[in-house]
C-alpha positions in Angstrom: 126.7 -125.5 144.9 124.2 -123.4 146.9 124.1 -123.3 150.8 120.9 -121.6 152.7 121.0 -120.4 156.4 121.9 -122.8 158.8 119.6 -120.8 161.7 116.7 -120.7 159.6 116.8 -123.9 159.0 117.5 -125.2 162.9 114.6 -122.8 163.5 111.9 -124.5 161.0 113.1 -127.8 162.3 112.3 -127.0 166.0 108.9 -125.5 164.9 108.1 -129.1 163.2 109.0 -130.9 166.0 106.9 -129.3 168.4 103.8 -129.9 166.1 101.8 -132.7 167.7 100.2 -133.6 164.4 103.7 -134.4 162.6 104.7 -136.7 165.2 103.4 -139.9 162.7 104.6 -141.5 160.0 103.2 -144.6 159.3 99.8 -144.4 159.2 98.9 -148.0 159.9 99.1 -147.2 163.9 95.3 -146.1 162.8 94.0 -149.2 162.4 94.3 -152.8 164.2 96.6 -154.8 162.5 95.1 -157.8 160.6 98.1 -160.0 160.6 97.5 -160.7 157.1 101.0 -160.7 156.0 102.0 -163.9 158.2 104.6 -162.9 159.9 106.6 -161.0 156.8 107.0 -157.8 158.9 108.6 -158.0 162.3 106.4 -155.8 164.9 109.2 -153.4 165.4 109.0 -152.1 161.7 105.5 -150.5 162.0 106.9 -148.5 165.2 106.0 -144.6 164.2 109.0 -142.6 163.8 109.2 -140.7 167.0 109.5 -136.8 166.4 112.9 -136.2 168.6 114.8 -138.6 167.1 117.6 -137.3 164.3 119.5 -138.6 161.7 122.4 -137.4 160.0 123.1 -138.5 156.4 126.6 -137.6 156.2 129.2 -136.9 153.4 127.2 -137.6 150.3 127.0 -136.5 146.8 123.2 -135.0 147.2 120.6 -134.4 144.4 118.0 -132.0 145.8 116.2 -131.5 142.8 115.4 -128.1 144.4 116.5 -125.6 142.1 116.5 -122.9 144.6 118.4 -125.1 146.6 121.3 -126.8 144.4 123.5 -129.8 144.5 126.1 -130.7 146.3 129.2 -132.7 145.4 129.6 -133.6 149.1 127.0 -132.8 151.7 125.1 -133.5 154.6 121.5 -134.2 155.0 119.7 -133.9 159.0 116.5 -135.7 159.3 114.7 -134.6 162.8 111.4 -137.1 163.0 109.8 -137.8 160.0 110.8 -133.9 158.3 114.2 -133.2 156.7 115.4 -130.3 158.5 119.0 -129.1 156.9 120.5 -130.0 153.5 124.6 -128.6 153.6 127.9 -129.2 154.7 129.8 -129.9 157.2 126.5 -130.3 159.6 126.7 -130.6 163.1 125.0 -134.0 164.1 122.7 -133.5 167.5 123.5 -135.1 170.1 122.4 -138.6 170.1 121.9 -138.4 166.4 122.0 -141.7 164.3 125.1 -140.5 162.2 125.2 -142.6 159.1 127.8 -142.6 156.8 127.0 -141.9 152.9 130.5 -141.6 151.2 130.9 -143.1 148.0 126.6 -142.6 147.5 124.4 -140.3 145.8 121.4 -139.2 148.0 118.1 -138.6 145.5 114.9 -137.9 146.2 112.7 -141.0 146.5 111.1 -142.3 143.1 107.2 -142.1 142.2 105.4 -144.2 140.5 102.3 -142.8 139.5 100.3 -145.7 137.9 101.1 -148.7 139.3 97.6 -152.2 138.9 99.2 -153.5 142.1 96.9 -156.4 143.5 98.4 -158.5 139.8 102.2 -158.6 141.4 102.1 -162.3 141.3 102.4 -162.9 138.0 105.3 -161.0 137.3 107.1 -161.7 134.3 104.4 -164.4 133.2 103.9 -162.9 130.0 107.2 -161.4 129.0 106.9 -161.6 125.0 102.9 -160.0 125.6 100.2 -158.0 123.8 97.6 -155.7 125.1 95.6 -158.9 124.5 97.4 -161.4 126.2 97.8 -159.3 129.1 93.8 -158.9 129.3 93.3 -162.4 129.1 95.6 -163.3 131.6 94.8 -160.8 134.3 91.2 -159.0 134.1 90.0 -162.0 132.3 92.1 -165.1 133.9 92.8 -164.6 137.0 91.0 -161.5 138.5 87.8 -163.1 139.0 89.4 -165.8 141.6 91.0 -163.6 143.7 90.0 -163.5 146.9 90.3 -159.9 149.4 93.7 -162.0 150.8 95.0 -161.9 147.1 94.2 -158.3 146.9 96.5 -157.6 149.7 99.3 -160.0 148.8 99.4 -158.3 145.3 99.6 -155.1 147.1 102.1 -156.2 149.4 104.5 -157.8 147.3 104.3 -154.3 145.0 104.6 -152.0 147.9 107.9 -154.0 149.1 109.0 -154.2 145.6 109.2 -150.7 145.0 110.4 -149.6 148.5 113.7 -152.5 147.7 113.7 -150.3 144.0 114.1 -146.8 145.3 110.2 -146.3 144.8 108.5 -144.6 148.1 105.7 -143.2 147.0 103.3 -145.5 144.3 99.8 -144.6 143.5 97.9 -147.5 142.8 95.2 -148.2 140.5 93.2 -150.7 141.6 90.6 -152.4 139.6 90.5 -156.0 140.6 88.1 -154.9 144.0 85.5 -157.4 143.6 83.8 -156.2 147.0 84.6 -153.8 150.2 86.6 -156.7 151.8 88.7 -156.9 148.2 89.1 -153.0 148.6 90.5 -153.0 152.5 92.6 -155.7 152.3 94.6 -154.1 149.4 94.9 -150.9 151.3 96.0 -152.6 154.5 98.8 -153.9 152.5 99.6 -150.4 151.7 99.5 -149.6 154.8 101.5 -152.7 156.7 104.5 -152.5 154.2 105.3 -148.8 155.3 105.4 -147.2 151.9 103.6 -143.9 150.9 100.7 -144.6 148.6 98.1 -143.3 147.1 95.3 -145.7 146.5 93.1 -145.3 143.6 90.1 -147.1 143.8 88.4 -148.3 140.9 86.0 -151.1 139.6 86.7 -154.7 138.1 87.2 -154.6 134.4 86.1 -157.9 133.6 83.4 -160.8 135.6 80.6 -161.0 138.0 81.3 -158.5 141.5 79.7 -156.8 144.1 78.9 -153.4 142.3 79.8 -151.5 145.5 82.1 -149.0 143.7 81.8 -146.1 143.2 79.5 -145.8 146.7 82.2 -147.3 148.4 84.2 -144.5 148.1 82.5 -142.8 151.1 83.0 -145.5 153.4 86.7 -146.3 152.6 87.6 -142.2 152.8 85.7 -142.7 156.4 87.2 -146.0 157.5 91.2 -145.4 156.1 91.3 -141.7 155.4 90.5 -139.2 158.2 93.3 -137.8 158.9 95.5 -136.1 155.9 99.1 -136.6 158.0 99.7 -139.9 157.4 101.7 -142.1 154.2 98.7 -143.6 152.7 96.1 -141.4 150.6 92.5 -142.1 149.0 91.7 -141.1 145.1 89.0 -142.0 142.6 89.7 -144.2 140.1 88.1 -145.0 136.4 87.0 -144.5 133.2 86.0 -141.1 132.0 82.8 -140.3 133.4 80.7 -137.3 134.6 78.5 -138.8 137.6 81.6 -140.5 138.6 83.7 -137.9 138.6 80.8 -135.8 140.6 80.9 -138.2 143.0 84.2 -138.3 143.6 84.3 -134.3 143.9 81.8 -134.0 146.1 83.9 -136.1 148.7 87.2 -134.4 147.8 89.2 -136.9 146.1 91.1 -136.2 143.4 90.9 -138.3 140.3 92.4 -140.7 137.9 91.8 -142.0 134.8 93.4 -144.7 132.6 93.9 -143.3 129.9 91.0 -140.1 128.1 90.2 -139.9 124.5 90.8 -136.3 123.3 87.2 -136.4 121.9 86.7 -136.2 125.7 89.4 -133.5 126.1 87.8 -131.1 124.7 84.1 -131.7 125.7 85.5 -132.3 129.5 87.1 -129.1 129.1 84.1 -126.8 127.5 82.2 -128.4 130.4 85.3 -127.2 133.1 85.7 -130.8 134.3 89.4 -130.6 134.0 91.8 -129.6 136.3 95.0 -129.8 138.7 93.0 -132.7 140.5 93.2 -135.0 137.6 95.5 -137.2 136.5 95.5 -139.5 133.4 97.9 -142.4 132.4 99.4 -143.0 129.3 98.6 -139.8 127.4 99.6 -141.2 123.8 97.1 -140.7 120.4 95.8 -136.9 121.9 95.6 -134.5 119.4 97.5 -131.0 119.6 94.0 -129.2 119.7 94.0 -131.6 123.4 97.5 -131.6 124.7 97.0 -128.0 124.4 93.7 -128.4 127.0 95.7 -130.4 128.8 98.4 -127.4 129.6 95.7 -124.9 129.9 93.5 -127.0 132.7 96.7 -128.0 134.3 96.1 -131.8 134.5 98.8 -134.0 135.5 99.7 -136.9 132.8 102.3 -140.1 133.8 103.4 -141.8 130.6 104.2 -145.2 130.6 107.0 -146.0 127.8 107.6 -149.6 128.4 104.2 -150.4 128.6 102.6 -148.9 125.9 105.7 -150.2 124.1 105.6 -153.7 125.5 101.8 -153.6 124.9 101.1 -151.6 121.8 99.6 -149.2 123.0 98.9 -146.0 121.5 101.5 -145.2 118.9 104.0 -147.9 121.0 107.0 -145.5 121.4 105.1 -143.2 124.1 109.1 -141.7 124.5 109.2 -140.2 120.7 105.8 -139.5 119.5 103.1 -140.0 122.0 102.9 -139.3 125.5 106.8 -138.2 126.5 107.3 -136.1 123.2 103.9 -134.2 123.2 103.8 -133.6 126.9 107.3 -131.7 126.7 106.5 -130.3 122.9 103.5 -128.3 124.8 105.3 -127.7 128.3 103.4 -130.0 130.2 105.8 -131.8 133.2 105.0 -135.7 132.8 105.4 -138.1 135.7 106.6 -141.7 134.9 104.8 -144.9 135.7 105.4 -148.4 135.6 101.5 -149.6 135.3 102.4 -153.1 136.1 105.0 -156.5 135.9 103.3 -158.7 133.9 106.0 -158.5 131.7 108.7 -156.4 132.8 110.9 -155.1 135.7 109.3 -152.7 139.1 112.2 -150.6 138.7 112.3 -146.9 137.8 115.9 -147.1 136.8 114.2 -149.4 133.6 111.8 -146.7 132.9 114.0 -143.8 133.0 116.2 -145.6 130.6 113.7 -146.1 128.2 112.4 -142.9 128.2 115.7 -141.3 127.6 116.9 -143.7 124.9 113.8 -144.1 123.2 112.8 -140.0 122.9 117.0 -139.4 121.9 116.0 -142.4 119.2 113.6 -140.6 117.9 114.6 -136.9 118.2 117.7 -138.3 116.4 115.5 -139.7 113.7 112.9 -136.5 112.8 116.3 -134.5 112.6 118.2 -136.6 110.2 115.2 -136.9 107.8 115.0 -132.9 108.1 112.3 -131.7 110.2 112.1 -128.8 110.9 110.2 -129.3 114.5 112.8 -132.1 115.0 113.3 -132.1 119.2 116.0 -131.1 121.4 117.2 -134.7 123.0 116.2 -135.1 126.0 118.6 -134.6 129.3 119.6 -137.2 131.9 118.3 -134.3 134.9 114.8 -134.2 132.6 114.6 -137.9 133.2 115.4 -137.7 136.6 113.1 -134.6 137.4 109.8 -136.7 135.6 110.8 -139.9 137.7 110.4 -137.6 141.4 109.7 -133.9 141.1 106.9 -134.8 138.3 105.7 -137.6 139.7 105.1 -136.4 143.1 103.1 -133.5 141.8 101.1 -136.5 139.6 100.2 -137.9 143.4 99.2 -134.5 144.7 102.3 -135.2 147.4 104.8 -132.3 146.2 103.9 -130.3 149.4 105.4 -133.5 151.6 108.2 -135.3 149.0 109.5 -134.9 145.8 112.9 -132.9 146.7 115.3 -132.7 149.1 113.9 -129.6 150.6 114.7 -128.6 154.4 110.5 -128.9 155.6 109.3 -131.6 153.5 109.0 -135.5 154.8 112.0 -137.4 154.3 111.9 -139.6 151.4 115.4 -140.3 150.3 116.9 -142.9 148.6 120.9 -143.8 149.1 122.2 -144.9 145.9 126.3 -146.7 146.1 128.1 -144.9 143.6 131.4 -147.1 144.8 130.5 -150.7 143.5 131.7 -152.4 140.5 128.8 -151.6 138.6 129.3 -147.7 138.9 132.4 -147.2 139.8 134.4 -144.3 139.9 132.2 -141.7 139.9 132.4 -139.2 137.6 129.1 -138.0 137.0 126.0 -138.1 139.4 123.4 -137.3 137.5 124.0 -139.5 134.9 125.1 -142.7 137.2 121.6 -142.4 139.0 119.7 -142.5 135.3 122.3 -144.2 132.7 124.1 -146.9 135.4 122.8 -147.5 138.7 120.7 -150.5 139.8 118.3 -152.0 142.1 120.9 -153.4 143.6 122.8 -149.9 144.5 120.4 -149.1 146.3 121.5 -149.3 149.8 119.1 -147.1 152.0 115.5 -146.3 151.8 113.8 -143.8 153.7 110.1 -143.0 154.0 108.4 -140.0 156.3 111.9 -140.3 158.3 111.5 -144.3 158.5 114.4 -146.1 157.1 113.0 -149.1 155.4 116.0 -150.4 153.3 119.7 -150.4 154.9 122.5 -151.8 153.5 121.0 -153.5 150.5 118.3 -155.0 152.5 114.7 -154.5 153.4 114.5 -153.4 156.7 112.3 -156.2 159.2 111.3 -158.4 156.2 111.5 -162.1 157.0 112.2 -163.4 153.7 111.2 -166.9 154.0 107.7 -165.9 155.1 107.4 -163.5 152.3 107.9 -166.4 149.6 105.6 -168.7 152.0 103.0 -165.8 151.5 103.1 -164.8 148.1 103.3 -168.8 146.9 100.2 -169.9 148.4 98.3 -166.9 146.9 99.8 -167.8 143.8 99.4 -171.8 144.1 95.9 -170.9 145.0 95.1 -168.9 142.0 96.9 -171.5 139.5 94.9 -173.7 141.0 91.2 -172.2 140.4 92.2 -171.6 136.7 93.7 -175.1 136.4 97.1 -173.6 135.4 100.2 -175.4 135.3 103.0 -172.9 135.6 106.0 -173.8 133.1 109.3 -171.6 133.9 110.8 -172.1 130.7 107.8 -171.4 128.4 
């Protein structure tokens, strides 16, 4: 274990504090609330964190992910506002602290999901046995064109609280179902009410008859939701591939995201010096080596999706091995990981991480028993770990503010029980967090200093008003595509 000075650290705390600017957290004290999620949030959880108040994390096992930094078996963590300010042990708590005690937990840094179609959350699971083509027909070509701007942000909502209960605080979501501006705001208020840090992607319908106002609308939004740069919820272009597009979104400052890039357009996007750190594509399996190596060279950020593509058939269908996972690390590029969407499977990143693990070990294992040569090292559970936050905050342009445990950054920390039946005893961190641990171990969520999951449970959520919301969205949308819903189908 590695310890940094204590003083230097008490001294960057104080200097954070007294920043004005730092003093919010939530973002959504911007803007009036619109009461659209009925009463699912209790007033007192969209308080902003207040920048004198402290928390003390005390006597876990703690994962910085900061290699500069290190581990430490047993530790304490000091959260002053929204900023962790001291990562060691045997702290001393302030006075008036909120001491709260982690023995028997691992403390991680929270998950990031970096490709996440959000407003589609109530149809989870609805096609578990699906293709690429079911899942088209069900979403952008079933559903999508019904929804109304109040579906956008229950979609948005029930992802946002989804991943904050799964470990997930930051999520950038790609949104393509915005049929209008009202569609657009109403799935960023969602991000917004349910207190997670998001970035949100916006991009146009895939399927039907809409308003056309993207990619204009991008100017309005940034101007409406995005003045300030110090608050949970950020703006980013989303879309296919395109040069007056990506103009566009360039000329406003937004970075950009794509679903998916052919590596024909690899390499003319990179003769024409379009790519860059400010792009981020998902998938990332079928590129050529003459791209991947582009890719390393502009520095663009890929999130590979190995459930989906598998689930779907996309690409190659075992992203882990031979696509996206394999080729990313076979050219030293740093992959974040990314759910894309629960159609079909679970919002956890514990399920991705396991995939990716198993599934690149599968196939490593594989090339080197049939003697090749170029056959891959098998992958490590810290890689896994490292792609499911360092990674994946860099993917979201939010390294500067989460990613690690590092005293300075914004507090996003998740509390993982590492004493219940499941996982218990402990004899390995590292590998409980990837190979063991569950949704349900997760027993505190933090986000820009706001705790948001304690003891198991969502912090302010009224449950029974949640259900009420999401099943009259849902009834509604049955409804319009005369669908009768059959559980056992």
């Amino acid at each position: 274990m590695k310890s940094i000075s204590r003083r230097g650290l008490f001294k960057m705390g104080a200097a954070l504090a007294a920043a004005p600017s730092l003093v919010r957290s939530l973002g959504a004290a911007q803007r009036p609330t619109t009461g659209q999620d009925a009463g699912t949030m209790e007033r007192a959880a969209r308080a902003p964190v207040s920048a004198t108040h402290h928390i003390l994390l005390r006597g876990g096992t703690i994962i910085t992910m900061d290699p500069a930094l290190g581990d430490f078996a047993k530790g304490d963590l000091h959260i002053q506002g929204k900023r962790i300010v001291e990562v060691g042990a045997n702290l001393t708590a302030p006075a008036g602290a909120e001491v709260i005690d982690a023995a028997g937990t691992i403390l991680i840094p929270g998950f990031v999901d970096c490709h996440r179609h959000s407003w589609s959350a109530q149809f989870r699971r609805i096609i578990p046995d699906g293709l690429i083509a079911n899942y088209m027909s069900t979403t952008h070509q079933g559903f999508a064109p019904f929804y109304r701007p109040h579906d956008m942000y229950v979609g948005n909502f029930i992802t946002a609280l989804g991943c904050i209960d799964a470990g997930i605080t930051c999520v950038i979501d790609n949104s393509h179902n915005s049929r209008s501006a009202a569609h657009s705001d109403a799935a960023i208020e969602a991000l917004f009410d349910s207190g997670i840090r998001a970035v949100h992607a916006s991009g146009p319908p895939q399927f039907g008859t809409w308003d056309k106002q993207w990619p204009a609308d991008w100017a309005r939004l940034q101007k409406k939701y995005f003045t300030s740069d110090d608050q949970l919820v950020t703006l980013r272009a989303f879309g296919p591939a395109n040069r007056e597009n990506w103009a566009l979104a360039r000329s406003l400052g937004l970075k950009i995201h794509a679903d998916g890039i052919s590596s024909e357009l690899v390499e003319a996007f990179a003769k024409e010096k379009l790519l860059g750190p400010d792009f981020t594509f998902n998938h990332a399996s079928g590129l050529t080596d003459a791209a991947w190596r582009l890719v390393r060279e502009t520095g663009c950020n890929v999130d590979v999706c190995t459930r989906s593509d598998a689930q779907y058939g996309l690409g190659s269908g075992a992203s882990a091995g031979v696509g996206g996972f394999q080729k990313a690390l076979d050219f030293g590029v740093q992959p974040g990981f990314s759910v894309d969407n629960e159609t079909s499977y679970s919002t956890d990143m514990f399920g991705e991480m396991r995939a990716a693990f198993f599934v690149q070990r599968a196939l490593a294992t594989s090339r080197r028993v049939n003697k090749d040569p170029d056959a891959p090292a098998p992958v490590t559970v810290r890689q896994v770990l490292q792609c499911a936050t360092v990674n994946g905050a860099r993917c979201a342009a939010v390294l500067d503010k989460c990613g690690t445990l590092t005293p300075g950054k914004e507090a996003d920390i998740v509390m993982i029980r590492a004493d219940e039946m499941n996982v218990y005893p402990l004899n390995n961190a590292l590998g409980t967090v990837v190979q063991a641990a569950e949704v349900h171990n997760v027993d505190t969520v933090i986000i820009g200093g706001a705790i948001r999951k304690r003891h198991g449970a969502l912090v302010g959520i009224n449950m029974p008003r949640f259900r009420q919301l999401v099943d009259e969205s849902r009834s509604y949308l049955f409804a319009k595509m005369n669908y009768t819903l059959n559980i056992l189908s």
